[in-house]
C-alpha positions as CSV (number, residue, x, y, z in Angstrom):
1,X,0.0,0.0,0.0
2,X,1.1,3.3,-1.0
3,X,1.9,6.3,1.4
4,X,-0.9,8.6,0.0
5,X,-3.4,5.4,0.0
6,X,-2.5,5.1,4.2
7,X,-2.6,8.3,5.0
8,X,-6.5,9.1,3.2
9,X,-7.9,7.7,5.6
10,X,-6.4,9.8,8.8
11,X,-6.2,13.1,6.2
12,X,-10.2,12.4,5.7
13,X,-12.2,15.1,7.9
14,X,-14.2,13.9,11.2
15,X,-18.1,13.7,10.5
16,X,-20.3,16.3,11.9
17,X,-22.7,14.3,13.5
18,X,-22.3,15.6,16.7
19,X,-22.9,19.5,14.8
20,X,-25.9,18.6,12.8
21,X,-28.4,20.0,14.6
22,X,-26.5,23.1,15.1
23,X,-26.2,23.2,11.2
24,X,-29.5,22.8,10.0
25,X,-30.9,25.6,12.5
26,X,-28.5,27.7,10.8
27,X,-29.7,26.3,7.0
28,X,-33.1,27.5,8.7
29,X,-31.9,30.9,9.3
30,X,-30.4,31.1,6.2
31,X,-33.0,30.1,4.5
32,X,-35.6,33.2,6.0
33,X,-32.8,35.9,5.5
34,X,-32.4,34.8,2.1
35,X,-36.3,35.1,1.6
36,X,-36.1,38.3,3.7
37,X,-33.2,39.9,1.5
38,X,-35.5,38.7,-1.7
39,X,-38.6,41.0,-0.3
40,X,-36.3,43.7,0.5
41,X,-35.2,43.7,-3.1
42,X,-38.8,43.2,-4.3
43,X,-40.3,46.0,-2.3
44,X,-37.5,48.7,-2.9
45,X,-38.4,51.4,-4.8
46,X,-35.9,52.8,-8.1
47,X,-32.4,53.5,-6.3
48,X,-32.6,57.2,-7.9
49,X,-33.0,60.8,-6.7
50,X,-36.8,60.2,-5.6
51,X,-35.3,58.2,-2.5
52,X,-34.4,61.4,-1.0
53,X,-38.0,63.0,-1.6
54,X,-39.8,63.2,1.4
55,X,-43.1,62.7,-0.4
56,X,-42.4,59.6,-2.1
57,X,-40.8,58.1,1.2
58,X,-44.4,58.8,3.0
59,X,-45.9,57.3,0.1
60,X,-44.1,54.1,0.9
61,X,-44.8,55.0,4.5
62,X,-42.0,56.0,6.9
63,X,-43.2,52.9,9.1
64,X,-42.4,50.4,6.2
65,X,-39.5,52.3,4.9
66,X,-37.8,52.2,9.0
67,X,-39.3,48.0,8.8
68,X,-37.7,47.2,5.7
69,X,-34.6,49.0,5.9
70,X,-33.6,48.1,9.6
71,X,-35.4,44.6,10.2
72,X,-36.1,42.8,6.9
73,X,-33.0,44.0,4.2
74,X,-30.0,44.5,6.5
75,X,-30.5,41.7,8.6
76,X,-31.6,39.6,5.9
77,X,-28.4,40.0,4.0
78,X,-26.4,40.2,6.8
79,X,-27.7,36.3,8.1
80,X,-28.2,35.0,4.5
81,X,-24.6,35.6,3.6
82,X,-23.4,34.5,7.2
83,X,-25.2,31.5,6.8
84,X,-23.5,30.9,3.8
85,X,-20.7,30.8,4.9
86,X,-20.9,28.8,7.6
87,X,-22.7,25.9,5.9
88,X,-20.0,26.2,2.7
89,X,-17.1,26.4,5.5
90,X,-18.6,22.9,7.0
91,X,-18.8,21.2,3.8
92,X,-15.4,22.4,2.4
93,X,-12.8,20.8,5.6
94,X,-10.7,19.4,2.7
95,X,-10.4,20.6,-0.9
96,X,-11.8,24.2,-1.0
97,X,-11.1,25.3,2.8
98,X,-9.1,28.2,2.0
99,X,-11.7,29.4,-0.5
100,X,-14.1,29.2,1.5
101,X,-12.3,30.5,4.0
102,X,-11.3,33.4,2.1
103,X,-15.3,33.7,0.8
104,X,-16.8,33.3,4.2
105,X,-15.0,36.2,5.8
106,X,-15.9,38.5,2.5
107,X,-19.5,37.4,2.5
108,X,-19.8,38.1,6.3
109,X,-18.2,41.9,6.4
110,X,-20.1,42.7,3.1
111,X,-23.1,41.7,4.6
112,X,-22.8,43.1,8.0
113,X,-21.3,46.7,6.0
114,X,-25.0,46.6,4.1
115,X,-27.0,45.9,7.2
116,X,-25.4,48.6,9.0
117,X,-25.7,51.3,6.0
118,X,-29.0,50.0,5.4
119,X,-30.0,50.3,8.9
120,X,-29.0,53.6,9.4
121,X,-30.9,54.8,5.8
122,X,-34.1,53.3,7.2
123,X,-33.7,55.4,10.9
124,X,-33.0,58.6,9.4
125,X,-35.4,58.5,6.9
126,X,-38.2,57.7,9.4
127,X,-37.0,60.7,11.3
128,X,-36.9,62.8,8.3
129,X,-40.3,61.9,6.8
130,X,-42.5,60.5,9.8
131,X,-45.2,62.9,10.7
132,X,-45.3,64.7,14.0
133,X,-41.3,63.9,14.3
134,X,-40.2,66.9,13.1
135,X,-40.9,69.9,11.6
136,X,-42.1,69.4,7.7
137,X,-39.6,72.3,7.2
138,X,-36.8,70.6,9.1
139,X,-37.8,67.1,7.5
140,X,-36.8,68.6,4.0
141,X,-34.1,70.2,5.2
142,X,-32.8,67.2,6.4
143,X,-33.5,65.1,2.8
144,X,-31.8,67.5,1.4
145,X,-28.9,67.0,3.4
146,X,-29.1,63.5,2.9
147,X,-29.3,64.3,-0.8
148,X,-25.9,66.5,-0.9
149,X,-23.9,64.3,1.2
150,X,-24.9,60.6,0.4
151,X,-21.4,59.3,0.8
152,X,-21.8,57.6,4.3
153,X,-24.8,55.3,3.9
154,X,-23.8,54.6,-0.7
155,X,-20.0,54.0,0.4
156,X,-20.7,50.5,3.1
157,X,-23.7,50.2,1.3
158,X,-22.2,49.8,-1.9
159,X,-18.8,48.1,-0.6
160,X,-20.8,45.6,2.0
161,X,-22.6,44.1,-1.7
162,X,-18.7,44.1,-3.4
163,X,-17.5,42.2,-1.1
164,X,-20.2,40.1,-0.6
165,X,-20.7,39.4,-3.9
166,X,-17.0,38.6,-4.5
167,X,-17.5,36.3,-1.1
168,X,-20.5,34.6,-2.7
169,X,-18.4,34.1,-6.1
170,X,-15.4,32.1,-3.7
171,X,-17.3,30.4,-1.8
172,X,-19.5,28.6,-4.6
173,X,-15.7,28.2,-6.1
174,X,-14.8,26.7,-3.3
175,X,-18.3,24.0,-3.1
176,X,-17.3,23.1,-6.9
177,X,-13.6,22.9,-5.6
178,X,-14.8,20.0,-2.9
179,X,-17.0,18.5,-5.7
180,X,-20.3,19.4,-4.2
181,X,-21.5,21.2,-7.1
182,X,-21.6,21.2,-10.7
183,X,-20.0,23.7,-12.9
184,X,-23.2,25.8,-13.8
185,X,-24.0,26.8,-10.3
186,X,-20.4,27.5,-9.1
187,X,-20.8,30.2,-12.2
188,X,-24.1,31.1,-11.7
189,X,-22.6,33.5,-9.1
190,X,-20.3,35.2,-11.4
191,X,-23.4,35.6,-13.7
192,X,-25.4,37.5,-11.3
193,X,-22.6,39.4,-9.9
194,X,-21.8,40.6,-13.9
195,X,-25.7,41.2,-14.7
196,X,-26.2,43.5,-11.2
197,X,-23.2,45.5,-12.2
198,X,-24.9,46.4,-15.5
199,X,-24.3,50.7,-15.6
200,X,-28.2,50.3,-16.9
201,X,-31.7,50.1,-14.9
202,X,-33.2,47.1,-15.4
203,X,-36.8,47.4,-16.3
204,X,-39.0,46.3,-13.5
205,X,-39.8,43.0,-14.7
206,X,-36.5,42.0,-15.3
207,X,-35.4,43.3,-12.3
208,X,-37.5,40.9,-10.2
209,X,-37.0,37.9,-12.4
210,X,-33.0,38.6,-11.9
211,X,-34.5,38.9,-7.5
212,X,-35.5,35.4,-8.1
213,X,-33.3,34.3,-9.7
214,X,-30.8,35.0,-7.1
215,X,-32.9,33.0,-4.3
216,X,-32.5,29.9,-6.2
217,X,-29.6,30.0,-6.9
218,X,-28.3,31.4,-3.0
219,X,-30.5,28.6,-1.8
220,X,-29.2,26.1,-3.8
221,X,-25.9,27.0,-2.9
222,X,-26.5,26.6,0.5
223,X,-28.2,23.6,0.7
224,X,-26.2,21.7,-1.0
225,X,-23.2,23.0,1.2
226,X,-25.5,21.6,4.1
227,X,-25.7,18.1,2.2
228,X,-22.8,17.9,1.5
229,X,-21.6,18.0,5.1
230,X,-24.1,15.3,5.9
231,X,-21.8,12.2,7.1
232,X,-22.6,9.2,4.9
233,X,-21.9,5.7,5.6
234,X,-18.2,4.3,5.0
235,X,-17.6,0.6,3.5
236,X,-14.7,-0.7,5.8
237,X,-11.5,-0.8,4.2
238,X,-10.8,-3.1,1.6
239,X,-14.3,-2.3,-0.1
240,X,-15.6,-5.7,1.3
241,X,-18.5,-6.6,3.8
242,X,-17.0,-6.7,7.6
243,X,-17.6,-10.5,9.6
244,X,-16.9,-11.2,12.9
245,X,-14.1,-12.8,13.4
246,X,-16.1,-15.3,15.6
């Protein structure tokens, strides 16, 4: 018996029984954010100049624009690209580790940087626009603000979904890397990343079919990671069927 044929065995990672249940309650979680981050999308009105006017914030309502903001899209992309990388870290302990790795730590900051710019939009807005929170006067005035100096909610806004897109793209390289997925949906990443980046507004149709088409793919990502760290039955060594030696 060669060296490399010995040593598989002791090289091969330790199941994850023991973790299971600890794995699929975060496939769970990962699962709402990722629905969660979908509505968010869905819901959002045109990322143009009317996001600063006060009127069409109210007639979104400040309530839903504070609920969506700070509860349902931050968090939800924050979790769904946690979760991500937790479940692609567990299934990659061999081949792929470093990519994954490399992906999770991306996807996490990017999505915590979102959440937090995210967060922050959907607070001061509701201050801004709410009625009887301040002065209409001072509400504009405030907008306006917003308007002139947008840098610190678009620059972690817009760096949190880099990085978490470039943290997606590794860590679906590093599932194809361990041989847990096929070529198309390590590169359906890549595709997405490419078609978002497009310097053109989609039309509203195509925008939501691209929302969707991001939750299937996210989700099957993710639960395939979580499969593939599912401990399967071994032959014993030798490929035969074990007796007693009684």
């Amino acid at each position: 018996m060669s060296a490399a044929t010995s040593a598989s065995p002791a090289e091969r990672p330790a199941p994850l029984s023991r973790h299971r249940p600890a794995l699929r309650a975060v496939a769970v979680l990962f699962v709402v954010a990722v629905l969660a981050r979908a509505a968010f999308l869905a819901w959002h009105p045109p990322l143009d100049d009317h996001v600063y006017d006060v009127a069409g914030v109210r007639s979104h309502g400040p309530g839903t624009w504070l609920l969506m903001h700070a509860l349902v899209g931050g968090p939800g992309v924050a979790v769904a690209l946690t979760g991500l990388a937790v479940l692609v870290g567990a299934a990659c302990r061999g081949r792929g580790a470093v990519l994954a790795a490399v992906g999770g730590v991306l996807a996490s900051l990017g999505g915590l940087a979102f959440c937090v710019a995210v967060g922050a939009e959907g607070v001061a807005w509701w201050y801004a626009t709410a009625d009887g929170v301040l002065p209409p006067a001072t509400g504009e005035a405030v907008m306006a603000a917003f308007e002139a100096h947008p840098l610190p909610v678009d620059v972690p806004a817009l760096a949190g979904s880099l990085a978490g897109a470039v943290g997606v793209v590794l860590l679906a390289l590093a599932l194809r890397r361990a041989g847990a997925v096929r070529w198309w949906l390590a590169g359906a990443p890549v595709a997405l990343a490419a078609l978002s980046a497009l310097p053109v507004q989609l039309p509203a149709a195509a925008a939501l079919a691209l929302a969707a088409l991001e939750v299937v793919v996210l989700l099957s990502l993710g639960l395939r990671a979580l499969s593939a760290s599912t401990p399967r039955a071994q032959a014993p060594a030798g490929g035969g069927v074990s007796r007693s030696a009684g």
